[in-house]
C-alpha positions in Angstrom: -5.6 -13.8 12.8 -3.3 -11.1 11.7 -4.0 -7.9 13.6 -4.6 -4.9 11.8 -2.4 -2.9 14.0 -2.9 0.8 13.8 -1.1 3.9 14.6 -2.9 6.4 16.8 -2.8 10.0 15.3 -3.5 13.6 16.5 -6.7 15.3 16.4 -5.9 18.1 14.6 -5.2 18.8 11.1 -1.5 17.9 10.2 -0.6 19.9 7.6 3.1 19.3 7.3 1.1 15.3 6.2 -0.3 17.7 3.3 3.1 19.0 2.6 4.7 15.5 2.1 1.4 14.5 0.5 1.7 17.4 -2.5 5.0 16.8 -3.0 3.5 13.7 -5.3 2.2 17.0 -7.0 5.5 18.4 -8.0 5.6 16.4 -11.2 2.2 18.1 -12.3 3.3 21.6 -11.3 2.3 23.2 -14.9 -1.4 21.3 -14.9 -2.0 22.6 -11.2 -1.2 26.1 -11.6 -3.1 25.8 -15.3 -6.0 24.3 -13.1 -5.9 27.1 -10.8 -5.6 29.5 -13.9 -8.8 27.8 -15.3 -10.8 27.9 -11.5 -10.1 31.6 -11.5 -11.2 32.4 -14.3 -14.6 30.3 -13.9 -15.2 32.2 -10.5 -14.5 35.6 -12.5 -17.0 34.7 -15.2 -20.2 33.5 -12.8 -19.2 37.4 -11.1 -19.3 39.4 -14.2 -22.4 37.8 -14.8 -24.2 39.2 -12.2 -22.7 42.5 -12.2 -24.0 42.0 -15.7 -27.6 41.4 -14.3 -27.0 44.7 -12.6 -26.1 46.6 -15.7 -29.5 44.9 -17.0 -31.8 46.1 -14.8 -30.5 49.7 -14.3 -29.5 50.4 -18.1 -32.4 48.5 -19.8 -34.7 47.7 -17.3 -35.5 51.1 -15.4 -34.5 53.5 -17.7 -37.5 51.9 -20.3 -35.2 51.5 -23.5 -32.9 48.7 -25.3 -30.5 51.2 -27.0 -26.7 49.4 -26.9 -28.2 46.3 -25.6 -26.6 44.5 -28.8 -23.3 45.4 -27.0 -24.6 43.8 -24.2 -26.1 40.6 -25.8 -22.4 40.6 -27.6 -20.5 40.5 -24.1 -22.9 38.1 -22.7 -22.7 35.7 -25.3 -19.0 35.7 -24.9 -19.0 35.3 -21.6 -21.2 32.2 -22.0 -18.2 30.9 -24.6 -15.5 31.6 -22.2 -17.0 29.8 -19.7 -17.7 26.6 -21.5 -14.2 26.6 -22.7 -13.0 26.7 -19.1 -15.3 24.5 -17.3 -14.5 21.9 -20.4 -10.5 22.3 -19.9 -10.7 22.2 -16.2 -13.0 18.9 -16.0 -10.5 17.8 -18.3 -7.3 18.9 -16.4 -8.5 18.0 -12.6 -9.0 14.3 -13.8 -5.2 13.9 -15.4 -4.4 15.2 -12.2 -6.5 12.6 -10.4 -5.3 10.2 -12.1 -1.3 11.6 -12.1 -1.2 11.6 -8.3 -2.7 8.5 -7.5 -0.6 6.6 -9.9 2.5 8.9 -8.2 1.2 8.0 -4.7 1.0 4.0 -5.5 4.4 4.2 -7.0 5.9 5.2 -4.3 3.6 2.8 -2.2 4.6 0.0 -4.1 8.1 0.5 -4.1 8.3 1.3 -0.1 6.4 -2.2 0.2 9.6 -3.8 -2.1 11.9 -2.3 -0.1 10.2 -3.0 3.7 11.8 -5.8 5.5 10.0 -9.4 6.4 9.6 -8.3 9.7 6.9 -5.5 8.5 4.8 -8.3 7.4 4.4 -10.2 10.7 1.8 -8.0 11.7 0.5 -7.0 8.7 -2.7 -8.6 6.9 -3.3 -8.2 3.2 -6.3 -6.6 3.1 -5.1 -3.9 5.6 -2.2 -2.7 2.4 -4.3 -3.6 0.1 -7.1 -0.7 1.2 -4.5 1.8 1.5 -3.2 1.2 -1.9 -6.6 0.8 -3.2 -9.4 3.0 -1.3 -7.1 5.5 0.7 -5.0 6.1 -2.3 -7.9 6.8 -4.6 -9.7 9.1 -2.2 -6.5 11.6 -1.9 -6.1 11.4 -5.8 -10.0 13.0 -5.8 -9.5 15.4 -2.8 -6.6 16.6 -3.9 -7.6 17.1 -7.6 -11.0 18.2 -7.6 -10.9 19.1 -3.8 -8.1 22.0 -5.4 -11.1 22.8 -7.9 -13.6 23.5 -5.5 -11.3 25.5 -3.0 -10.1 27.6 -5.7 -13.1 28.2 -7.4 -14.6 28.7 -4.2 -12.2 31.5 -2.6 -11.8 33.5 -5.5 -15.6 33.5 -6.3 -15.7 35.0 -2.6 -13.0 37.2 -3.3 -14.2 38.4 -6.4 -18.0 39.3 -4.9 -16.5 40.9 -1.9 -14.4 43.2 -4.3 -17.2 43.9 -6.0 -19.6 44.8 -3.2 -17.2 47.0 -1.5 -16.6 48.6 -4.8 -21.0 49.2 -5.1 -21.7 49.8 -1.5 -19.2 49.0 1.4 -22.1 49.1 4.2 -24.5 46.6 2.3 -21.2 44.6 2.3 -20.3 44.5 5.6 -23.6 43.6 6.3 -23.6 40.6 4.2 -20.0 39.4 5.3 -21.0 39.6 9.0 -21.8 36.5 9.4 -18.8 34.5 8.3 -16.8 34.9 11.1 -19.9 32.9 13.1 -19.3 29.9 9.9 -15.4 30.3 10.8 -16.5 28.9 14.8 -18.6 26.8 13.6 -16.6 25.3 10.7 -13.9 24.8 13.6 -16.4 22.5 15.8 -17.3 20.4 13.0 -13.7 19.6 11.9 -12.5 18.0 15.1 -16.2 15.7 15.1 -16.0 15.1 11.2 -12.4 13.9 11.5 -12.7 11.7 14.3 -15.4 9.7 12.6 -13.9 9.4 9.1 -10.9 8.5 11.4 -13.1 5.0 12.5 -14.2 4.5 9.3 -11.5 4.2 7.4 -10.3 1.9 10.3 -12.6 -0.5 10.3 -12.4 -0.1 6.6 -8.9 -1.9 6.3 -10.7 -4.5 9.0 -13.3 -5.3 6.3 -11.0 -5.4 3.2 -8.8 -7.8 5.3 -11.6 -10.3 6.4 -13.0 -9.8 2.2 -9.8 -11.2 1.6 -9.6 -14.0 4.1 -13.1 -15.3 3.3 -11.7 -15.2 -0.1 -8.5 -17.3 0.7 -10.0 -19.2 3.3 -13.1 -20.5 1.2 -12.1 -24.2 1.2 -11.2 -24.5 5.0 -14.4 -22.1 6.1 -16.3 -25.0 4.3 -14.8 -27.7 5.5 -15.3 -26.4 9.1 -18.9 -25.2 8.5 -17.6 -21.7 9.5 -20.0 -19.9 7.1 -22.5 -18.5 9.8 -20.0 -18.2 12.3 -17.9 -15.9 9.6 -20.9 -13.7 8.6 -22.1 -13.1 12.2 -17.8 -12.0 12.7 -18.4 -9.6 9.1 -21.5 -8.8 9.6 -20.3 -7.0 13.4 -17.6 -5.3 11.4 -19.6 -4.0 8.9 -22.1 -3.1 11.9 -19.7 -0.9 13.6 -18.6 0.6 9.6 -21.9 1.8 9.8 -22.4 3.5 12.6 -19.5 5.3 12.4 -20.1 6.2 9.0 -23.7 7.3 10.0 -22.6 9.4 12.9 -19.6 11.2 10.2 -22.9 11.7 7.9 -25.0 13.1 10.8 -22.0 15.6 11.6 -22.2 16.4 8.4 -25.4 17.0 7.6 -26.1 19.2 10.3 -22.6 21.3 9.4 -24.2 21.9 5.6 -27.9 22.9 6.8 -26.4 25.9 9.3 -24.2 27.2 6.3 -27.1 27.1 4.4 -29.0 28.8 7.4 -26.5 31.2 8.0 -26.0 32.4 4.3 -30.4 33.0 4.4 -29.6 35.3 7.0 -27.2 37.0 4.8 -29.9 37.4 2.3 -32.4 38.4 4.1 -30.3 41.3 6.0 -29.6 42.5 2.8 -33.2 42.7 2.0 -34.0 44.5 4.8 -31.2 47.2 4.8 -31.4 47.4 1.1 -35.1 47.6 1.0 -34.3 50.7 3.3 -31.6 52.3 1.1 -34.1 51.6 -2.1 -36.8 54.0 -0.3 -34.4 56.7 0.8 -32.8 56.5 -3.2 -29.4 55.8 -1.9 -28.8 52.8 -3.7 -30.3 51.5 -7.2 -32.8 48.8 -8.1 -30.3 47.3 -10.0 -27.8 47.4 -7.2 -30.2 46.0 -4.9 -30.3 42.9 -7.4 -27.1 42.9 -7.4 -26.5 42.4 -3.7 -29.2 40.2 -3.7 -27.9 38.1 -6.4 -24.1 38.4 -5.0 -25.1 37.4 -1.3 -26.8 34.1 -2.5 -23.8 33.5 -5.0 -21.2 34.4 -2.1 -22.5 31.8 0.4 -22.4 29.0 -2.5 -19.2 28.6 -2.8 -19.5 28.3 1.4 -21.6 25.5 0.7 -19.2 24.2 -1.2 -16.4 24.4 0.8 -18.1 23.0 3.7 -18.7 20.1 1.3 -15.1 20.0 0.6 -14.0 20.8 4.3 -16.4 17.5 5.2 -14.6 15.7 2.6 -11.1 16.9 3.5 -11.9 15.2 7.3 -12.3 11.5 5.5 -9.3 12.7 3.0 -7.6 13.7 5.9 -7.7 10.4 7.6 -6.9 8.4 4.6 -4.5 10.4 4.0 -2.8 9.8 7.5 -3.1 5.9 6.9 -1.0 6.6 3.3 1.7 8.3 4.6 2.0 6.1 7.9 2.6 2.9 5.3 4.5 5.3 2.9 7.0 6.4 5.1 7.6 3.5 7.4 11.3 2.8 7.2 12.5 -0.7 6.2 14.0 -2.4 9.9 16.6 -3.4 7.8 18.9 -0.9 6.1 22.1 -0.6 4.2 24.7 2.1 5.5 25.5 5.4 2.9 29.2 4.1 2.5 27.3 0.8 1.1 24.8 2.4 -1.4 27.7 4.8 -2.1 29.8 1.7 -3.3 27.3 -1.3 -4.0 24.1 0.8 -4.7 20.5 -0.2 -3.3 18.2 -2.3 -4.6 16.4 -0.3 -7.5 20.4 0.9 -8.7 22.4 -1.4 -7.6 26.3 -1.0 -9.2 27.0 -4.7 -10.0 29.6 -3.9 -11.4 31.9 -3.3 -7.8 30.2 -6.6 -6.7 32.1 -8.9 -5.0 32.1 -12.9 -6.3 30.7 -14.9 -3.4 32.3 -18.1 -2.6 29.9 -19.3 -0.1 32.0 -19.2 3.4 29.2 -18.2 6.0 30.3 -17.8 10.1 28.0 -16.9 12.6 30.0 -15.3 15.6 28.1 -14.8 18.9 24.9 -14.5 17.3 21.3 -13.5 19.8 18.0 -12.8 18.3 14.8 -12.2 19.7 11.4 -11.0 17.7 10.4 -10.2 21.6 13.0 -8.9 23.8 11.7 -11.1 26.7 11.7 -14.2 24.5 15.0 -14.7 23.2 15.4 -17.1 20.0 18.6 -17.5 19.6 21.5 -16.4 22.5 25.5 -16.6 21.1 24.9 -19.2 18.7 28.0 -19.7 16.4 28.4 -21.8 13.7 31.2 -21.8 10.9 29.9 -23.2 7.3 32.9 -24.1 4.5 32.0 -22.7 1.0 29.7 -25.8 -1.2 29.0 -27.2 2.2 25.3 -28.6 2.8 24.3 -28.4 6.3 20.9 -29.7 7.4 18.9 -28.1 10.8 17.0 -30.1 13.0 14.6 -29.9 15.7 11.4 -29.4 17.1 8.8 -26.8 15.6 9.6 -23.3 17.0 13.5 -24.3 17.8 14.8 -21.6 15.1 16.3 -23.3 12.4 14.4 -21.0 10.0 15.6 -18.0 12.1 19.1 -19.4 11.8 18.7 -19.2 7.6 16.6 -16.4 7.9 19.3 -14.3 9.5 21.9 -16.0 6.7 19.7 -14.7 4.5 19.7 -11.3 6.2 15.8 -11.0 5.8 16.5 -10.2 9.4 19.0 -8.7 11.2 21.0 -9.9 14.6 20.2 -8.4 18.0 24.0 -8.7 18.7 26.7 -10.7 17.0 27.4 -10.5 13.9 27.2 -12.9 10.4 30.5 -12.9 8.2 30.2 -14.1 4.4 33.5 -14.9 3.0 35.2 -13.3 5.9 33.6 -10.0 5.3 30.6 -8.9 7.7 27.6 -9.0 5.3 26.8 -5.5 6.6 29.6 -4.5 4.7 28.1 -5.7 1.5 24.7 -4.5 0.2 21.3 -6.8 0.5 20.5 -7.3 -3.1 24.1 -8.4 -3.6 23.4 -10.9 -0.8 19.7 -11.4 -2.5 21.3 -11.7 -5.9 23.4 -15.4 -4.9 20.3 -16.5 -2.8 18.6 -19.3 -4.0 15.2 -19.7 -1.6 12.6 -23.0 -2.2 9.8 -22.9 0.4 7.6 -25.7 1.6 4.3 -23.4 0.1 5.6 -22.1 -3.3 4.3 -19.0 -4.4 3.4 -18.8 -8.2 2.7 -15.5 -10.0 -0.5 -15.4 -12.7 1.1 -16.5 -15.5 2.5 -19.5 -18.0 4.9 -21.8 -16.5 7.6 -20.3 -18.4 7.1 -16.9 -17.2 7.4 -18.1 -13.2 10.8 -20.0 -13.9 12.2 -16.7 -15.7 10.6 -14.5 -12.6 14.2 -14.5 -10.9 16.4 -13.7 -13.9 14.2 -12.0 -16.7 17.1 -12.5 -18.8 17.1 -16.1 -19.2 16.5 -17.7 -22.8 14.7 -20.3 -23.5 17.4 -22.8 -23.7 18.0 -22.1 -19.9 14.8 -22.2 -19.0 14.4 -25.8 -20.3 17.8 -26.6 -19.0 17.0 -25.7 -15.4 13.9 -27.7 -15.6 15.5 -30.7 -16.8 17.9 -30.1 -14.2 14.8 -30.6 -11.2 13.1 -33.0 -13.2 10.9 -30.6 -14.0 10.9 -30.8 -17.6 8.4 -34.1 -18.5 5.3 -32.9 -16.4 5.3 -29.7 -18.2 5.9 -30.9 -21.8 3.0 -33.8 -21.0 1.0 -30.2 -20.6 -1.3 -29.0 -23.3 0.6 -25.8 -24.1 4.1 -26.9 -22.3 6.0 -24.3 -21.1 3.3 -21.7 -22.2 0.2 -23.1 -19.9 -0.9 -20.7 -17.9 -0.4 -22.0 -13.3 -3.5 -19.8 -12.5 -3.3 -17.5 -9.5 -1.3 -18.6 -7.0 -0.5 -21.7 -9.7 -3.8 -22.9 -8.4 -4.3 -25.0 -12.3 -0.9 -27.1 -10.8 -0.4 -29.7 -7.7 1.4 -29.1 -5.3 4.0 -31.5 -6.4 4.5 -29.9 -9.8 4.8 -26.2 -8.3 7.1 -27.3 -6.1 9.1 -28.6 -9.4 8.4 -25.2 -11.1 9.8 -23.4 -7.5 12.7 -25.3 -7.2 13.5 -24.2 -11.4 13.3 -20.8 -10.5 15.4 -20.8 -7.8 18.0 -23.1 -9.9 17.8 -20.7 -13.0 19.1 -17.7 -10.9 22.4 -20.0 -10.4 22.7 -19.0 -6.7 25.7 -19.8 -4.6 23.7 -20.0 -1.5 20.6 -22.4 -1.3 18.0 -22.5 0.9 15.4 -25.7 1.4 12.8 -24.9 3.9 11.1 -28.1 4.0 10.4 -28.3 0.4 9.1 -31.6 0.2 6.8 -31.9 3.5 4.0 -31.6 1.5 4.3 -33.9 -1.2 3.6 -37.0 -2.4 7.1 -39.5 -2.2 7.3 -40.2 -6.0 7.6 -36.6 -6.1 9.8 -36.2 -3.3 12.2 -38.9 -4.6 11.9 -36.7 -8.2 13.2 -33.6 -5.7 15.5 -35.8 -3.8 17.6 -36.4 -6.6 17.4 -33.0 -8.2 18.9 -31.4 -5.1 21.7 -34.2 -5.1 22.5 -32.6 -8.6 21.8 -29.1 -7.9 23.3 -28.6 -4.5 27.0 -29.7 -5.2 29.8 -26.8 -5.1 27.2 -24.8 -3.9 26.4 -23.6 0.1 22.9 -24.9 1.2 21.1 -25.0 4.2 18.3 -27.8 4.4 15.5 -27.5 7.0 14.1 -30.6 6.7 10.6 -32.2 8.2 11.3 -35.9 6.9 14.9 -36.6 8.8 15.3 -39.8 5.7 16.0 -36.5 2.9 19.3 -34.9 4.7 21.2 -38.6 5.3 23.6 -37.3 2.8 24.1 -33.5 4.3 28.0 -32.9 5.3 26.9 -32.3 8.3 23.4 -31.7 10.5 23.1 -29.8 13.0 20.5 -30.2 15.9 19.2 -27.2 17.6 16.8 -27.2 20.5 15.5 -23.8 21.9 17.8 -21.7 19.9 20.6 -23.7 21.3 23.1 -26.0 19.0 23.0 -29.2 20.7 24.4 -31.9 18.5 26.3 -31.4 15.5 27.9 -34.2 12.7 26.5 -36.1 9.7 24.1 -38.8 10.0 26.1 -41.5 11.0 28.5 -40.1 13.5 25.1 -38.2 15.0 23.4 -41.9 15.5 26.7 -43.7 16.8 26.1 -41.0 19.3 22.8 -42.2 20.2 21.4 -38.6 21.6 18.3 -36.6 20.7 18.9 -36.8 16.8 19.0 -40.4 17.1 15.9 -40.6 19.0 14.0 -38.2 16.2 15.1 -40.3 13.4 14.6 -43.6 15.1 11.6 -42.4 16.0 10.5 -41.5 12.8 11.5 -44.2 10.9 9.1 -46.6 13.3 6.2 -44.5 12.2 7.1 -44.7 8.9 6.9 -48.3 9.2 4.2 -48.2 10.9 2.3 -46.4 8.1 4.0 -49.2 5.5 2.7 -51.8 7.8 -0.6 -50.7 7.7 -1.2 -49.8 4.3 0.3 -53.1 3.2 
């Protein structure tokens, strides 16, 4: 199993993260500041309300009469207007932000993920990307939007009712602000227990989404293997240890939000008991006493709030830190300034100053390694004439798909370097290597979609005409129009509605449509039937000629007619001819073919 490998991150707060996170906010400046605007004014309005309570009491109340109390109903009602103007634009305005930023953040997600290099995916299950582009993106999107409601709201409500209680009585209000700076302490504790929890959760998190999706991939060989119990006892440990540490973030909570509630009572009831005092010795007015009353349980709301937000900020926080780490990962495999400068990268590429390929390829001196202590490849050098197919041989984990993997530049040399037409391919940009690649897999990989569609997939340009030519081309062309809806039936995900034989077909189309002048076979027909492979057999006889190919073949009978094979054995190039000058030599690649051929006939034998 892939391991969900995890970065460790510091316990504090980062907020140069948050910096890098709002910068996805930039593009929404005007709706943020109007959101703040609109947050202001709300926490404004809920003040003038109670002073208006105030005003109520003394005016009206006490002094036994309702003369001007039309001027008041008047201001009241418009106060109740203006605020259900601004609580409807800002429930309106937070969620286009919500929605703004996370489609901002998964843009930039998606595109760091086209531009990371293969070796990013070694260690990297689906389900751990998928649930930060998912459930880590969504919960920033919320925190940030209406999290930027609540704060808002929330400090200039304060801000407001401590202007205004200084402004009625400065001693009442010092009374009643006394006990923030024992929240501030407290708030502090919380934070570093909060975070660490949400920290696990969201960990395990990307555990759970990555099993969902292996359990979900993996139905048909679970079953086969009677792994069912054996897999929910593995889930339901996962989920086990999810919910502990989601309990323990809830407990944290939980108690955080009762002692802001406790401590904001306290307020109250000081300023019952001082105030009570003041009302007896007439300092201070009934209606001021409501007031104070009325602004000390209003002050410590918005402190409830905030601790709500301050708990959610902690889960925010560490989703938040899993975004960015995937975000701004940098590819392992880069091109130079002075190449984008002249070639351009891969989502602006200047075709234009591109080079024609003709298809010479020299390794000079070439290590690799995806360990440093276990070396793949040491000075291996090799020297491949333009429209030449060579075939690699050997024994599983001998690196012939290293050997076209670094060709392909999907990863780099250690030391040594790779020349394409004389020129290091360093030199030139990826996608202008990518662009003359032509790459057919022993798994295909169809996208959801008609048949027509995935044989367009690598050059969106293509008409119809050349669709159908490059089909006819693979042999492709009479399974699909014996289809219902021909070129327009639908593969399914994965092309699941297709055999493996016909995807294969559909693959090897694609790759042909893109007219590359490097071609890659990486045991494309190991895992087919032989009609089909004798359908493929001659299709690459067609396709292949005048162009450069590499052929990593399984089934030793499918490269007789390479220009030359090449045996390698622990990264090392041990024999090297075509087929029959390599069994006139009577070495190892005679005794893998000879070999081969006597199971084969062994198989015959028997089915015969």
């Amino acid at each position: 199993m892939i391991e969900h490998n995890e970065q460790e991150h510091q316990q504090k707060i980062d907020f140069k993260l948050w910096k890098d996170i709002f910068k996805y906010t930039l593009p929404l400046k005007k709706e943020m500041i109007l959101l703040a605007i609109l947050m202001v004014a709300v926490a404004v309005i809920d003040v003038a309300f109670t002073y208006m309570t105030k005003i109520a009491v003394d005016q009206f109340a006490m002094e036994g009469t309702t003369e001007g109390i039309e001027y008041f109903i008047l201001v009241y009602f418009l106060l109740i207007v203006a605020l259900s103007y601004t609580v409807f634009k800002f429930i309106d305005m937070a969620a286009k932000i919500e929605t703004g930023i996370t489609y901002s953040i998964r843009k930039a997600g998606f595109k760091r993920l086209q531009e990371l290099s293969f070796s990013y995916y070694d260690n990297k299950a689906v389900g751990w990307l998928m649930a930060r582009m998912t459930n880590d993106v969504v919960r920033l999107g919320e925190i940030i939007s209406w999290g930027t409601v609540d704060m808002v709201w929330g400090f200039t409500k304060m801000t407001a009712i401590a202007v205004v209680m200084f402004f009625l009585n400065w001693k009442l209000a010092l009374i009643t602000l006394s006990v923030t700076p024992f929240l501030a302490v407290i708030s502090l504790y919380f934070q570093k227990k909060i975070l660490k929890e949400y920290r696990v959760v969201r960990k395990i998190n990307s555990k759970i989404t990555g099993a969902f999706n292996e359990g979900i991939t993996g139905a048909k060989t679970t079953k086969v293997l009677v792994r069912e119990e054996k897999n929910l006892e593995e889930f339901t440990e996962k989920t086990g240890e999810m919910r502990a540490a989601s309990i323990r973030a809830a407990i944290y909570s939980s108690l955080y939000l009762p002692l802001v509630l406790t401590f904001g009572s306290i307020g109250t009831a000081l300023i019952l008991w001082f105030g009570g005092i003041d009302i007896s010795r007439n300092t201070i007015s009934y209606g001021t006493l409501v007031a104070f009353i009325s602004f000390t349980i209003l002050f410590f709301e918005p402190v409830r709030e905030l601790a709500r937000v301050f708990a959610e900020f902690q889960n925010a926080h560490a989703a938040a830190e899993r975004v960015m780490s995937m975000v701004n990962t940098e590819p392992a495999i880069k091109d130079t300034p002075e190449v984008v400068e002249i070639f351009g990268d891969s989502f602006n590429p200047k075709r234009e100053n591109w080079p024609e390929i003709k298809g010479d390829i020299t390794f000079k001196n070439v290590s690799f390694s995806y360990n440093p202590e276990e070396p793949i490849l040491e000075n291996f050098n090799i020297e491949v004439k333009a429209g030449e197919t060579i075939a690699l041989v050997g024994e599983t984990g001998s690196g012939k798909s290293t050997i076209v993997n670094i060709a392909c530049r999907f990863y780099e040399a250690t030391s040594g370097e790779i020349l394409i037409d004389g020129v290091n391919y360093k030199e030139r940009s990826q996608l202008w290597l990518h662009s003359n690649l032509g790459y057919v897999l022993q798994s295909p990989h169809l996208f959801s979609g008609t048949i027509k569609d995935n044989i367009r997939y690598g050059r969106l340009d293509a008409r119809e005409m050349d669709i159908i030519r490059a089909a006819k081309l693979v042999n492709a062309h009479d399974f699909i129009m014996k289809l219902e809806k021909g070129y327009d039936t639908e593969v399914g995900e994965g092309g699941g509605l297709l055999s493996s034989g016909e995807k294969q077909l559909i693959s090897f189309a694609r790759a042909v449509l893109a007219n590359p002048r490097i071609f890659v076979l990486d045991e494309a027909t190991s895992s087919i039937d032989t009609e089909t492979e004798q359908m493929i057999q001659k299709a690459i006889n067609k396709v292949l000629k005048g162009r450069t190919s590499f052929i990593i073949a399984h089934r030793l009978s499918t490269i007789r007619s390479a220009d030359r094979i090449l045996v390698i054995r622990k990264g090392k190039l041990i024999e090297a001819g075509n087929h029959h000058q390599l069994m006139k030599k009577k070495g190892y690649y005679y005794r893998l073919y000879t070999n081969q051929f006597i199971d084969e006939e062994g198989k015959k034998a028997l089915e015969s």
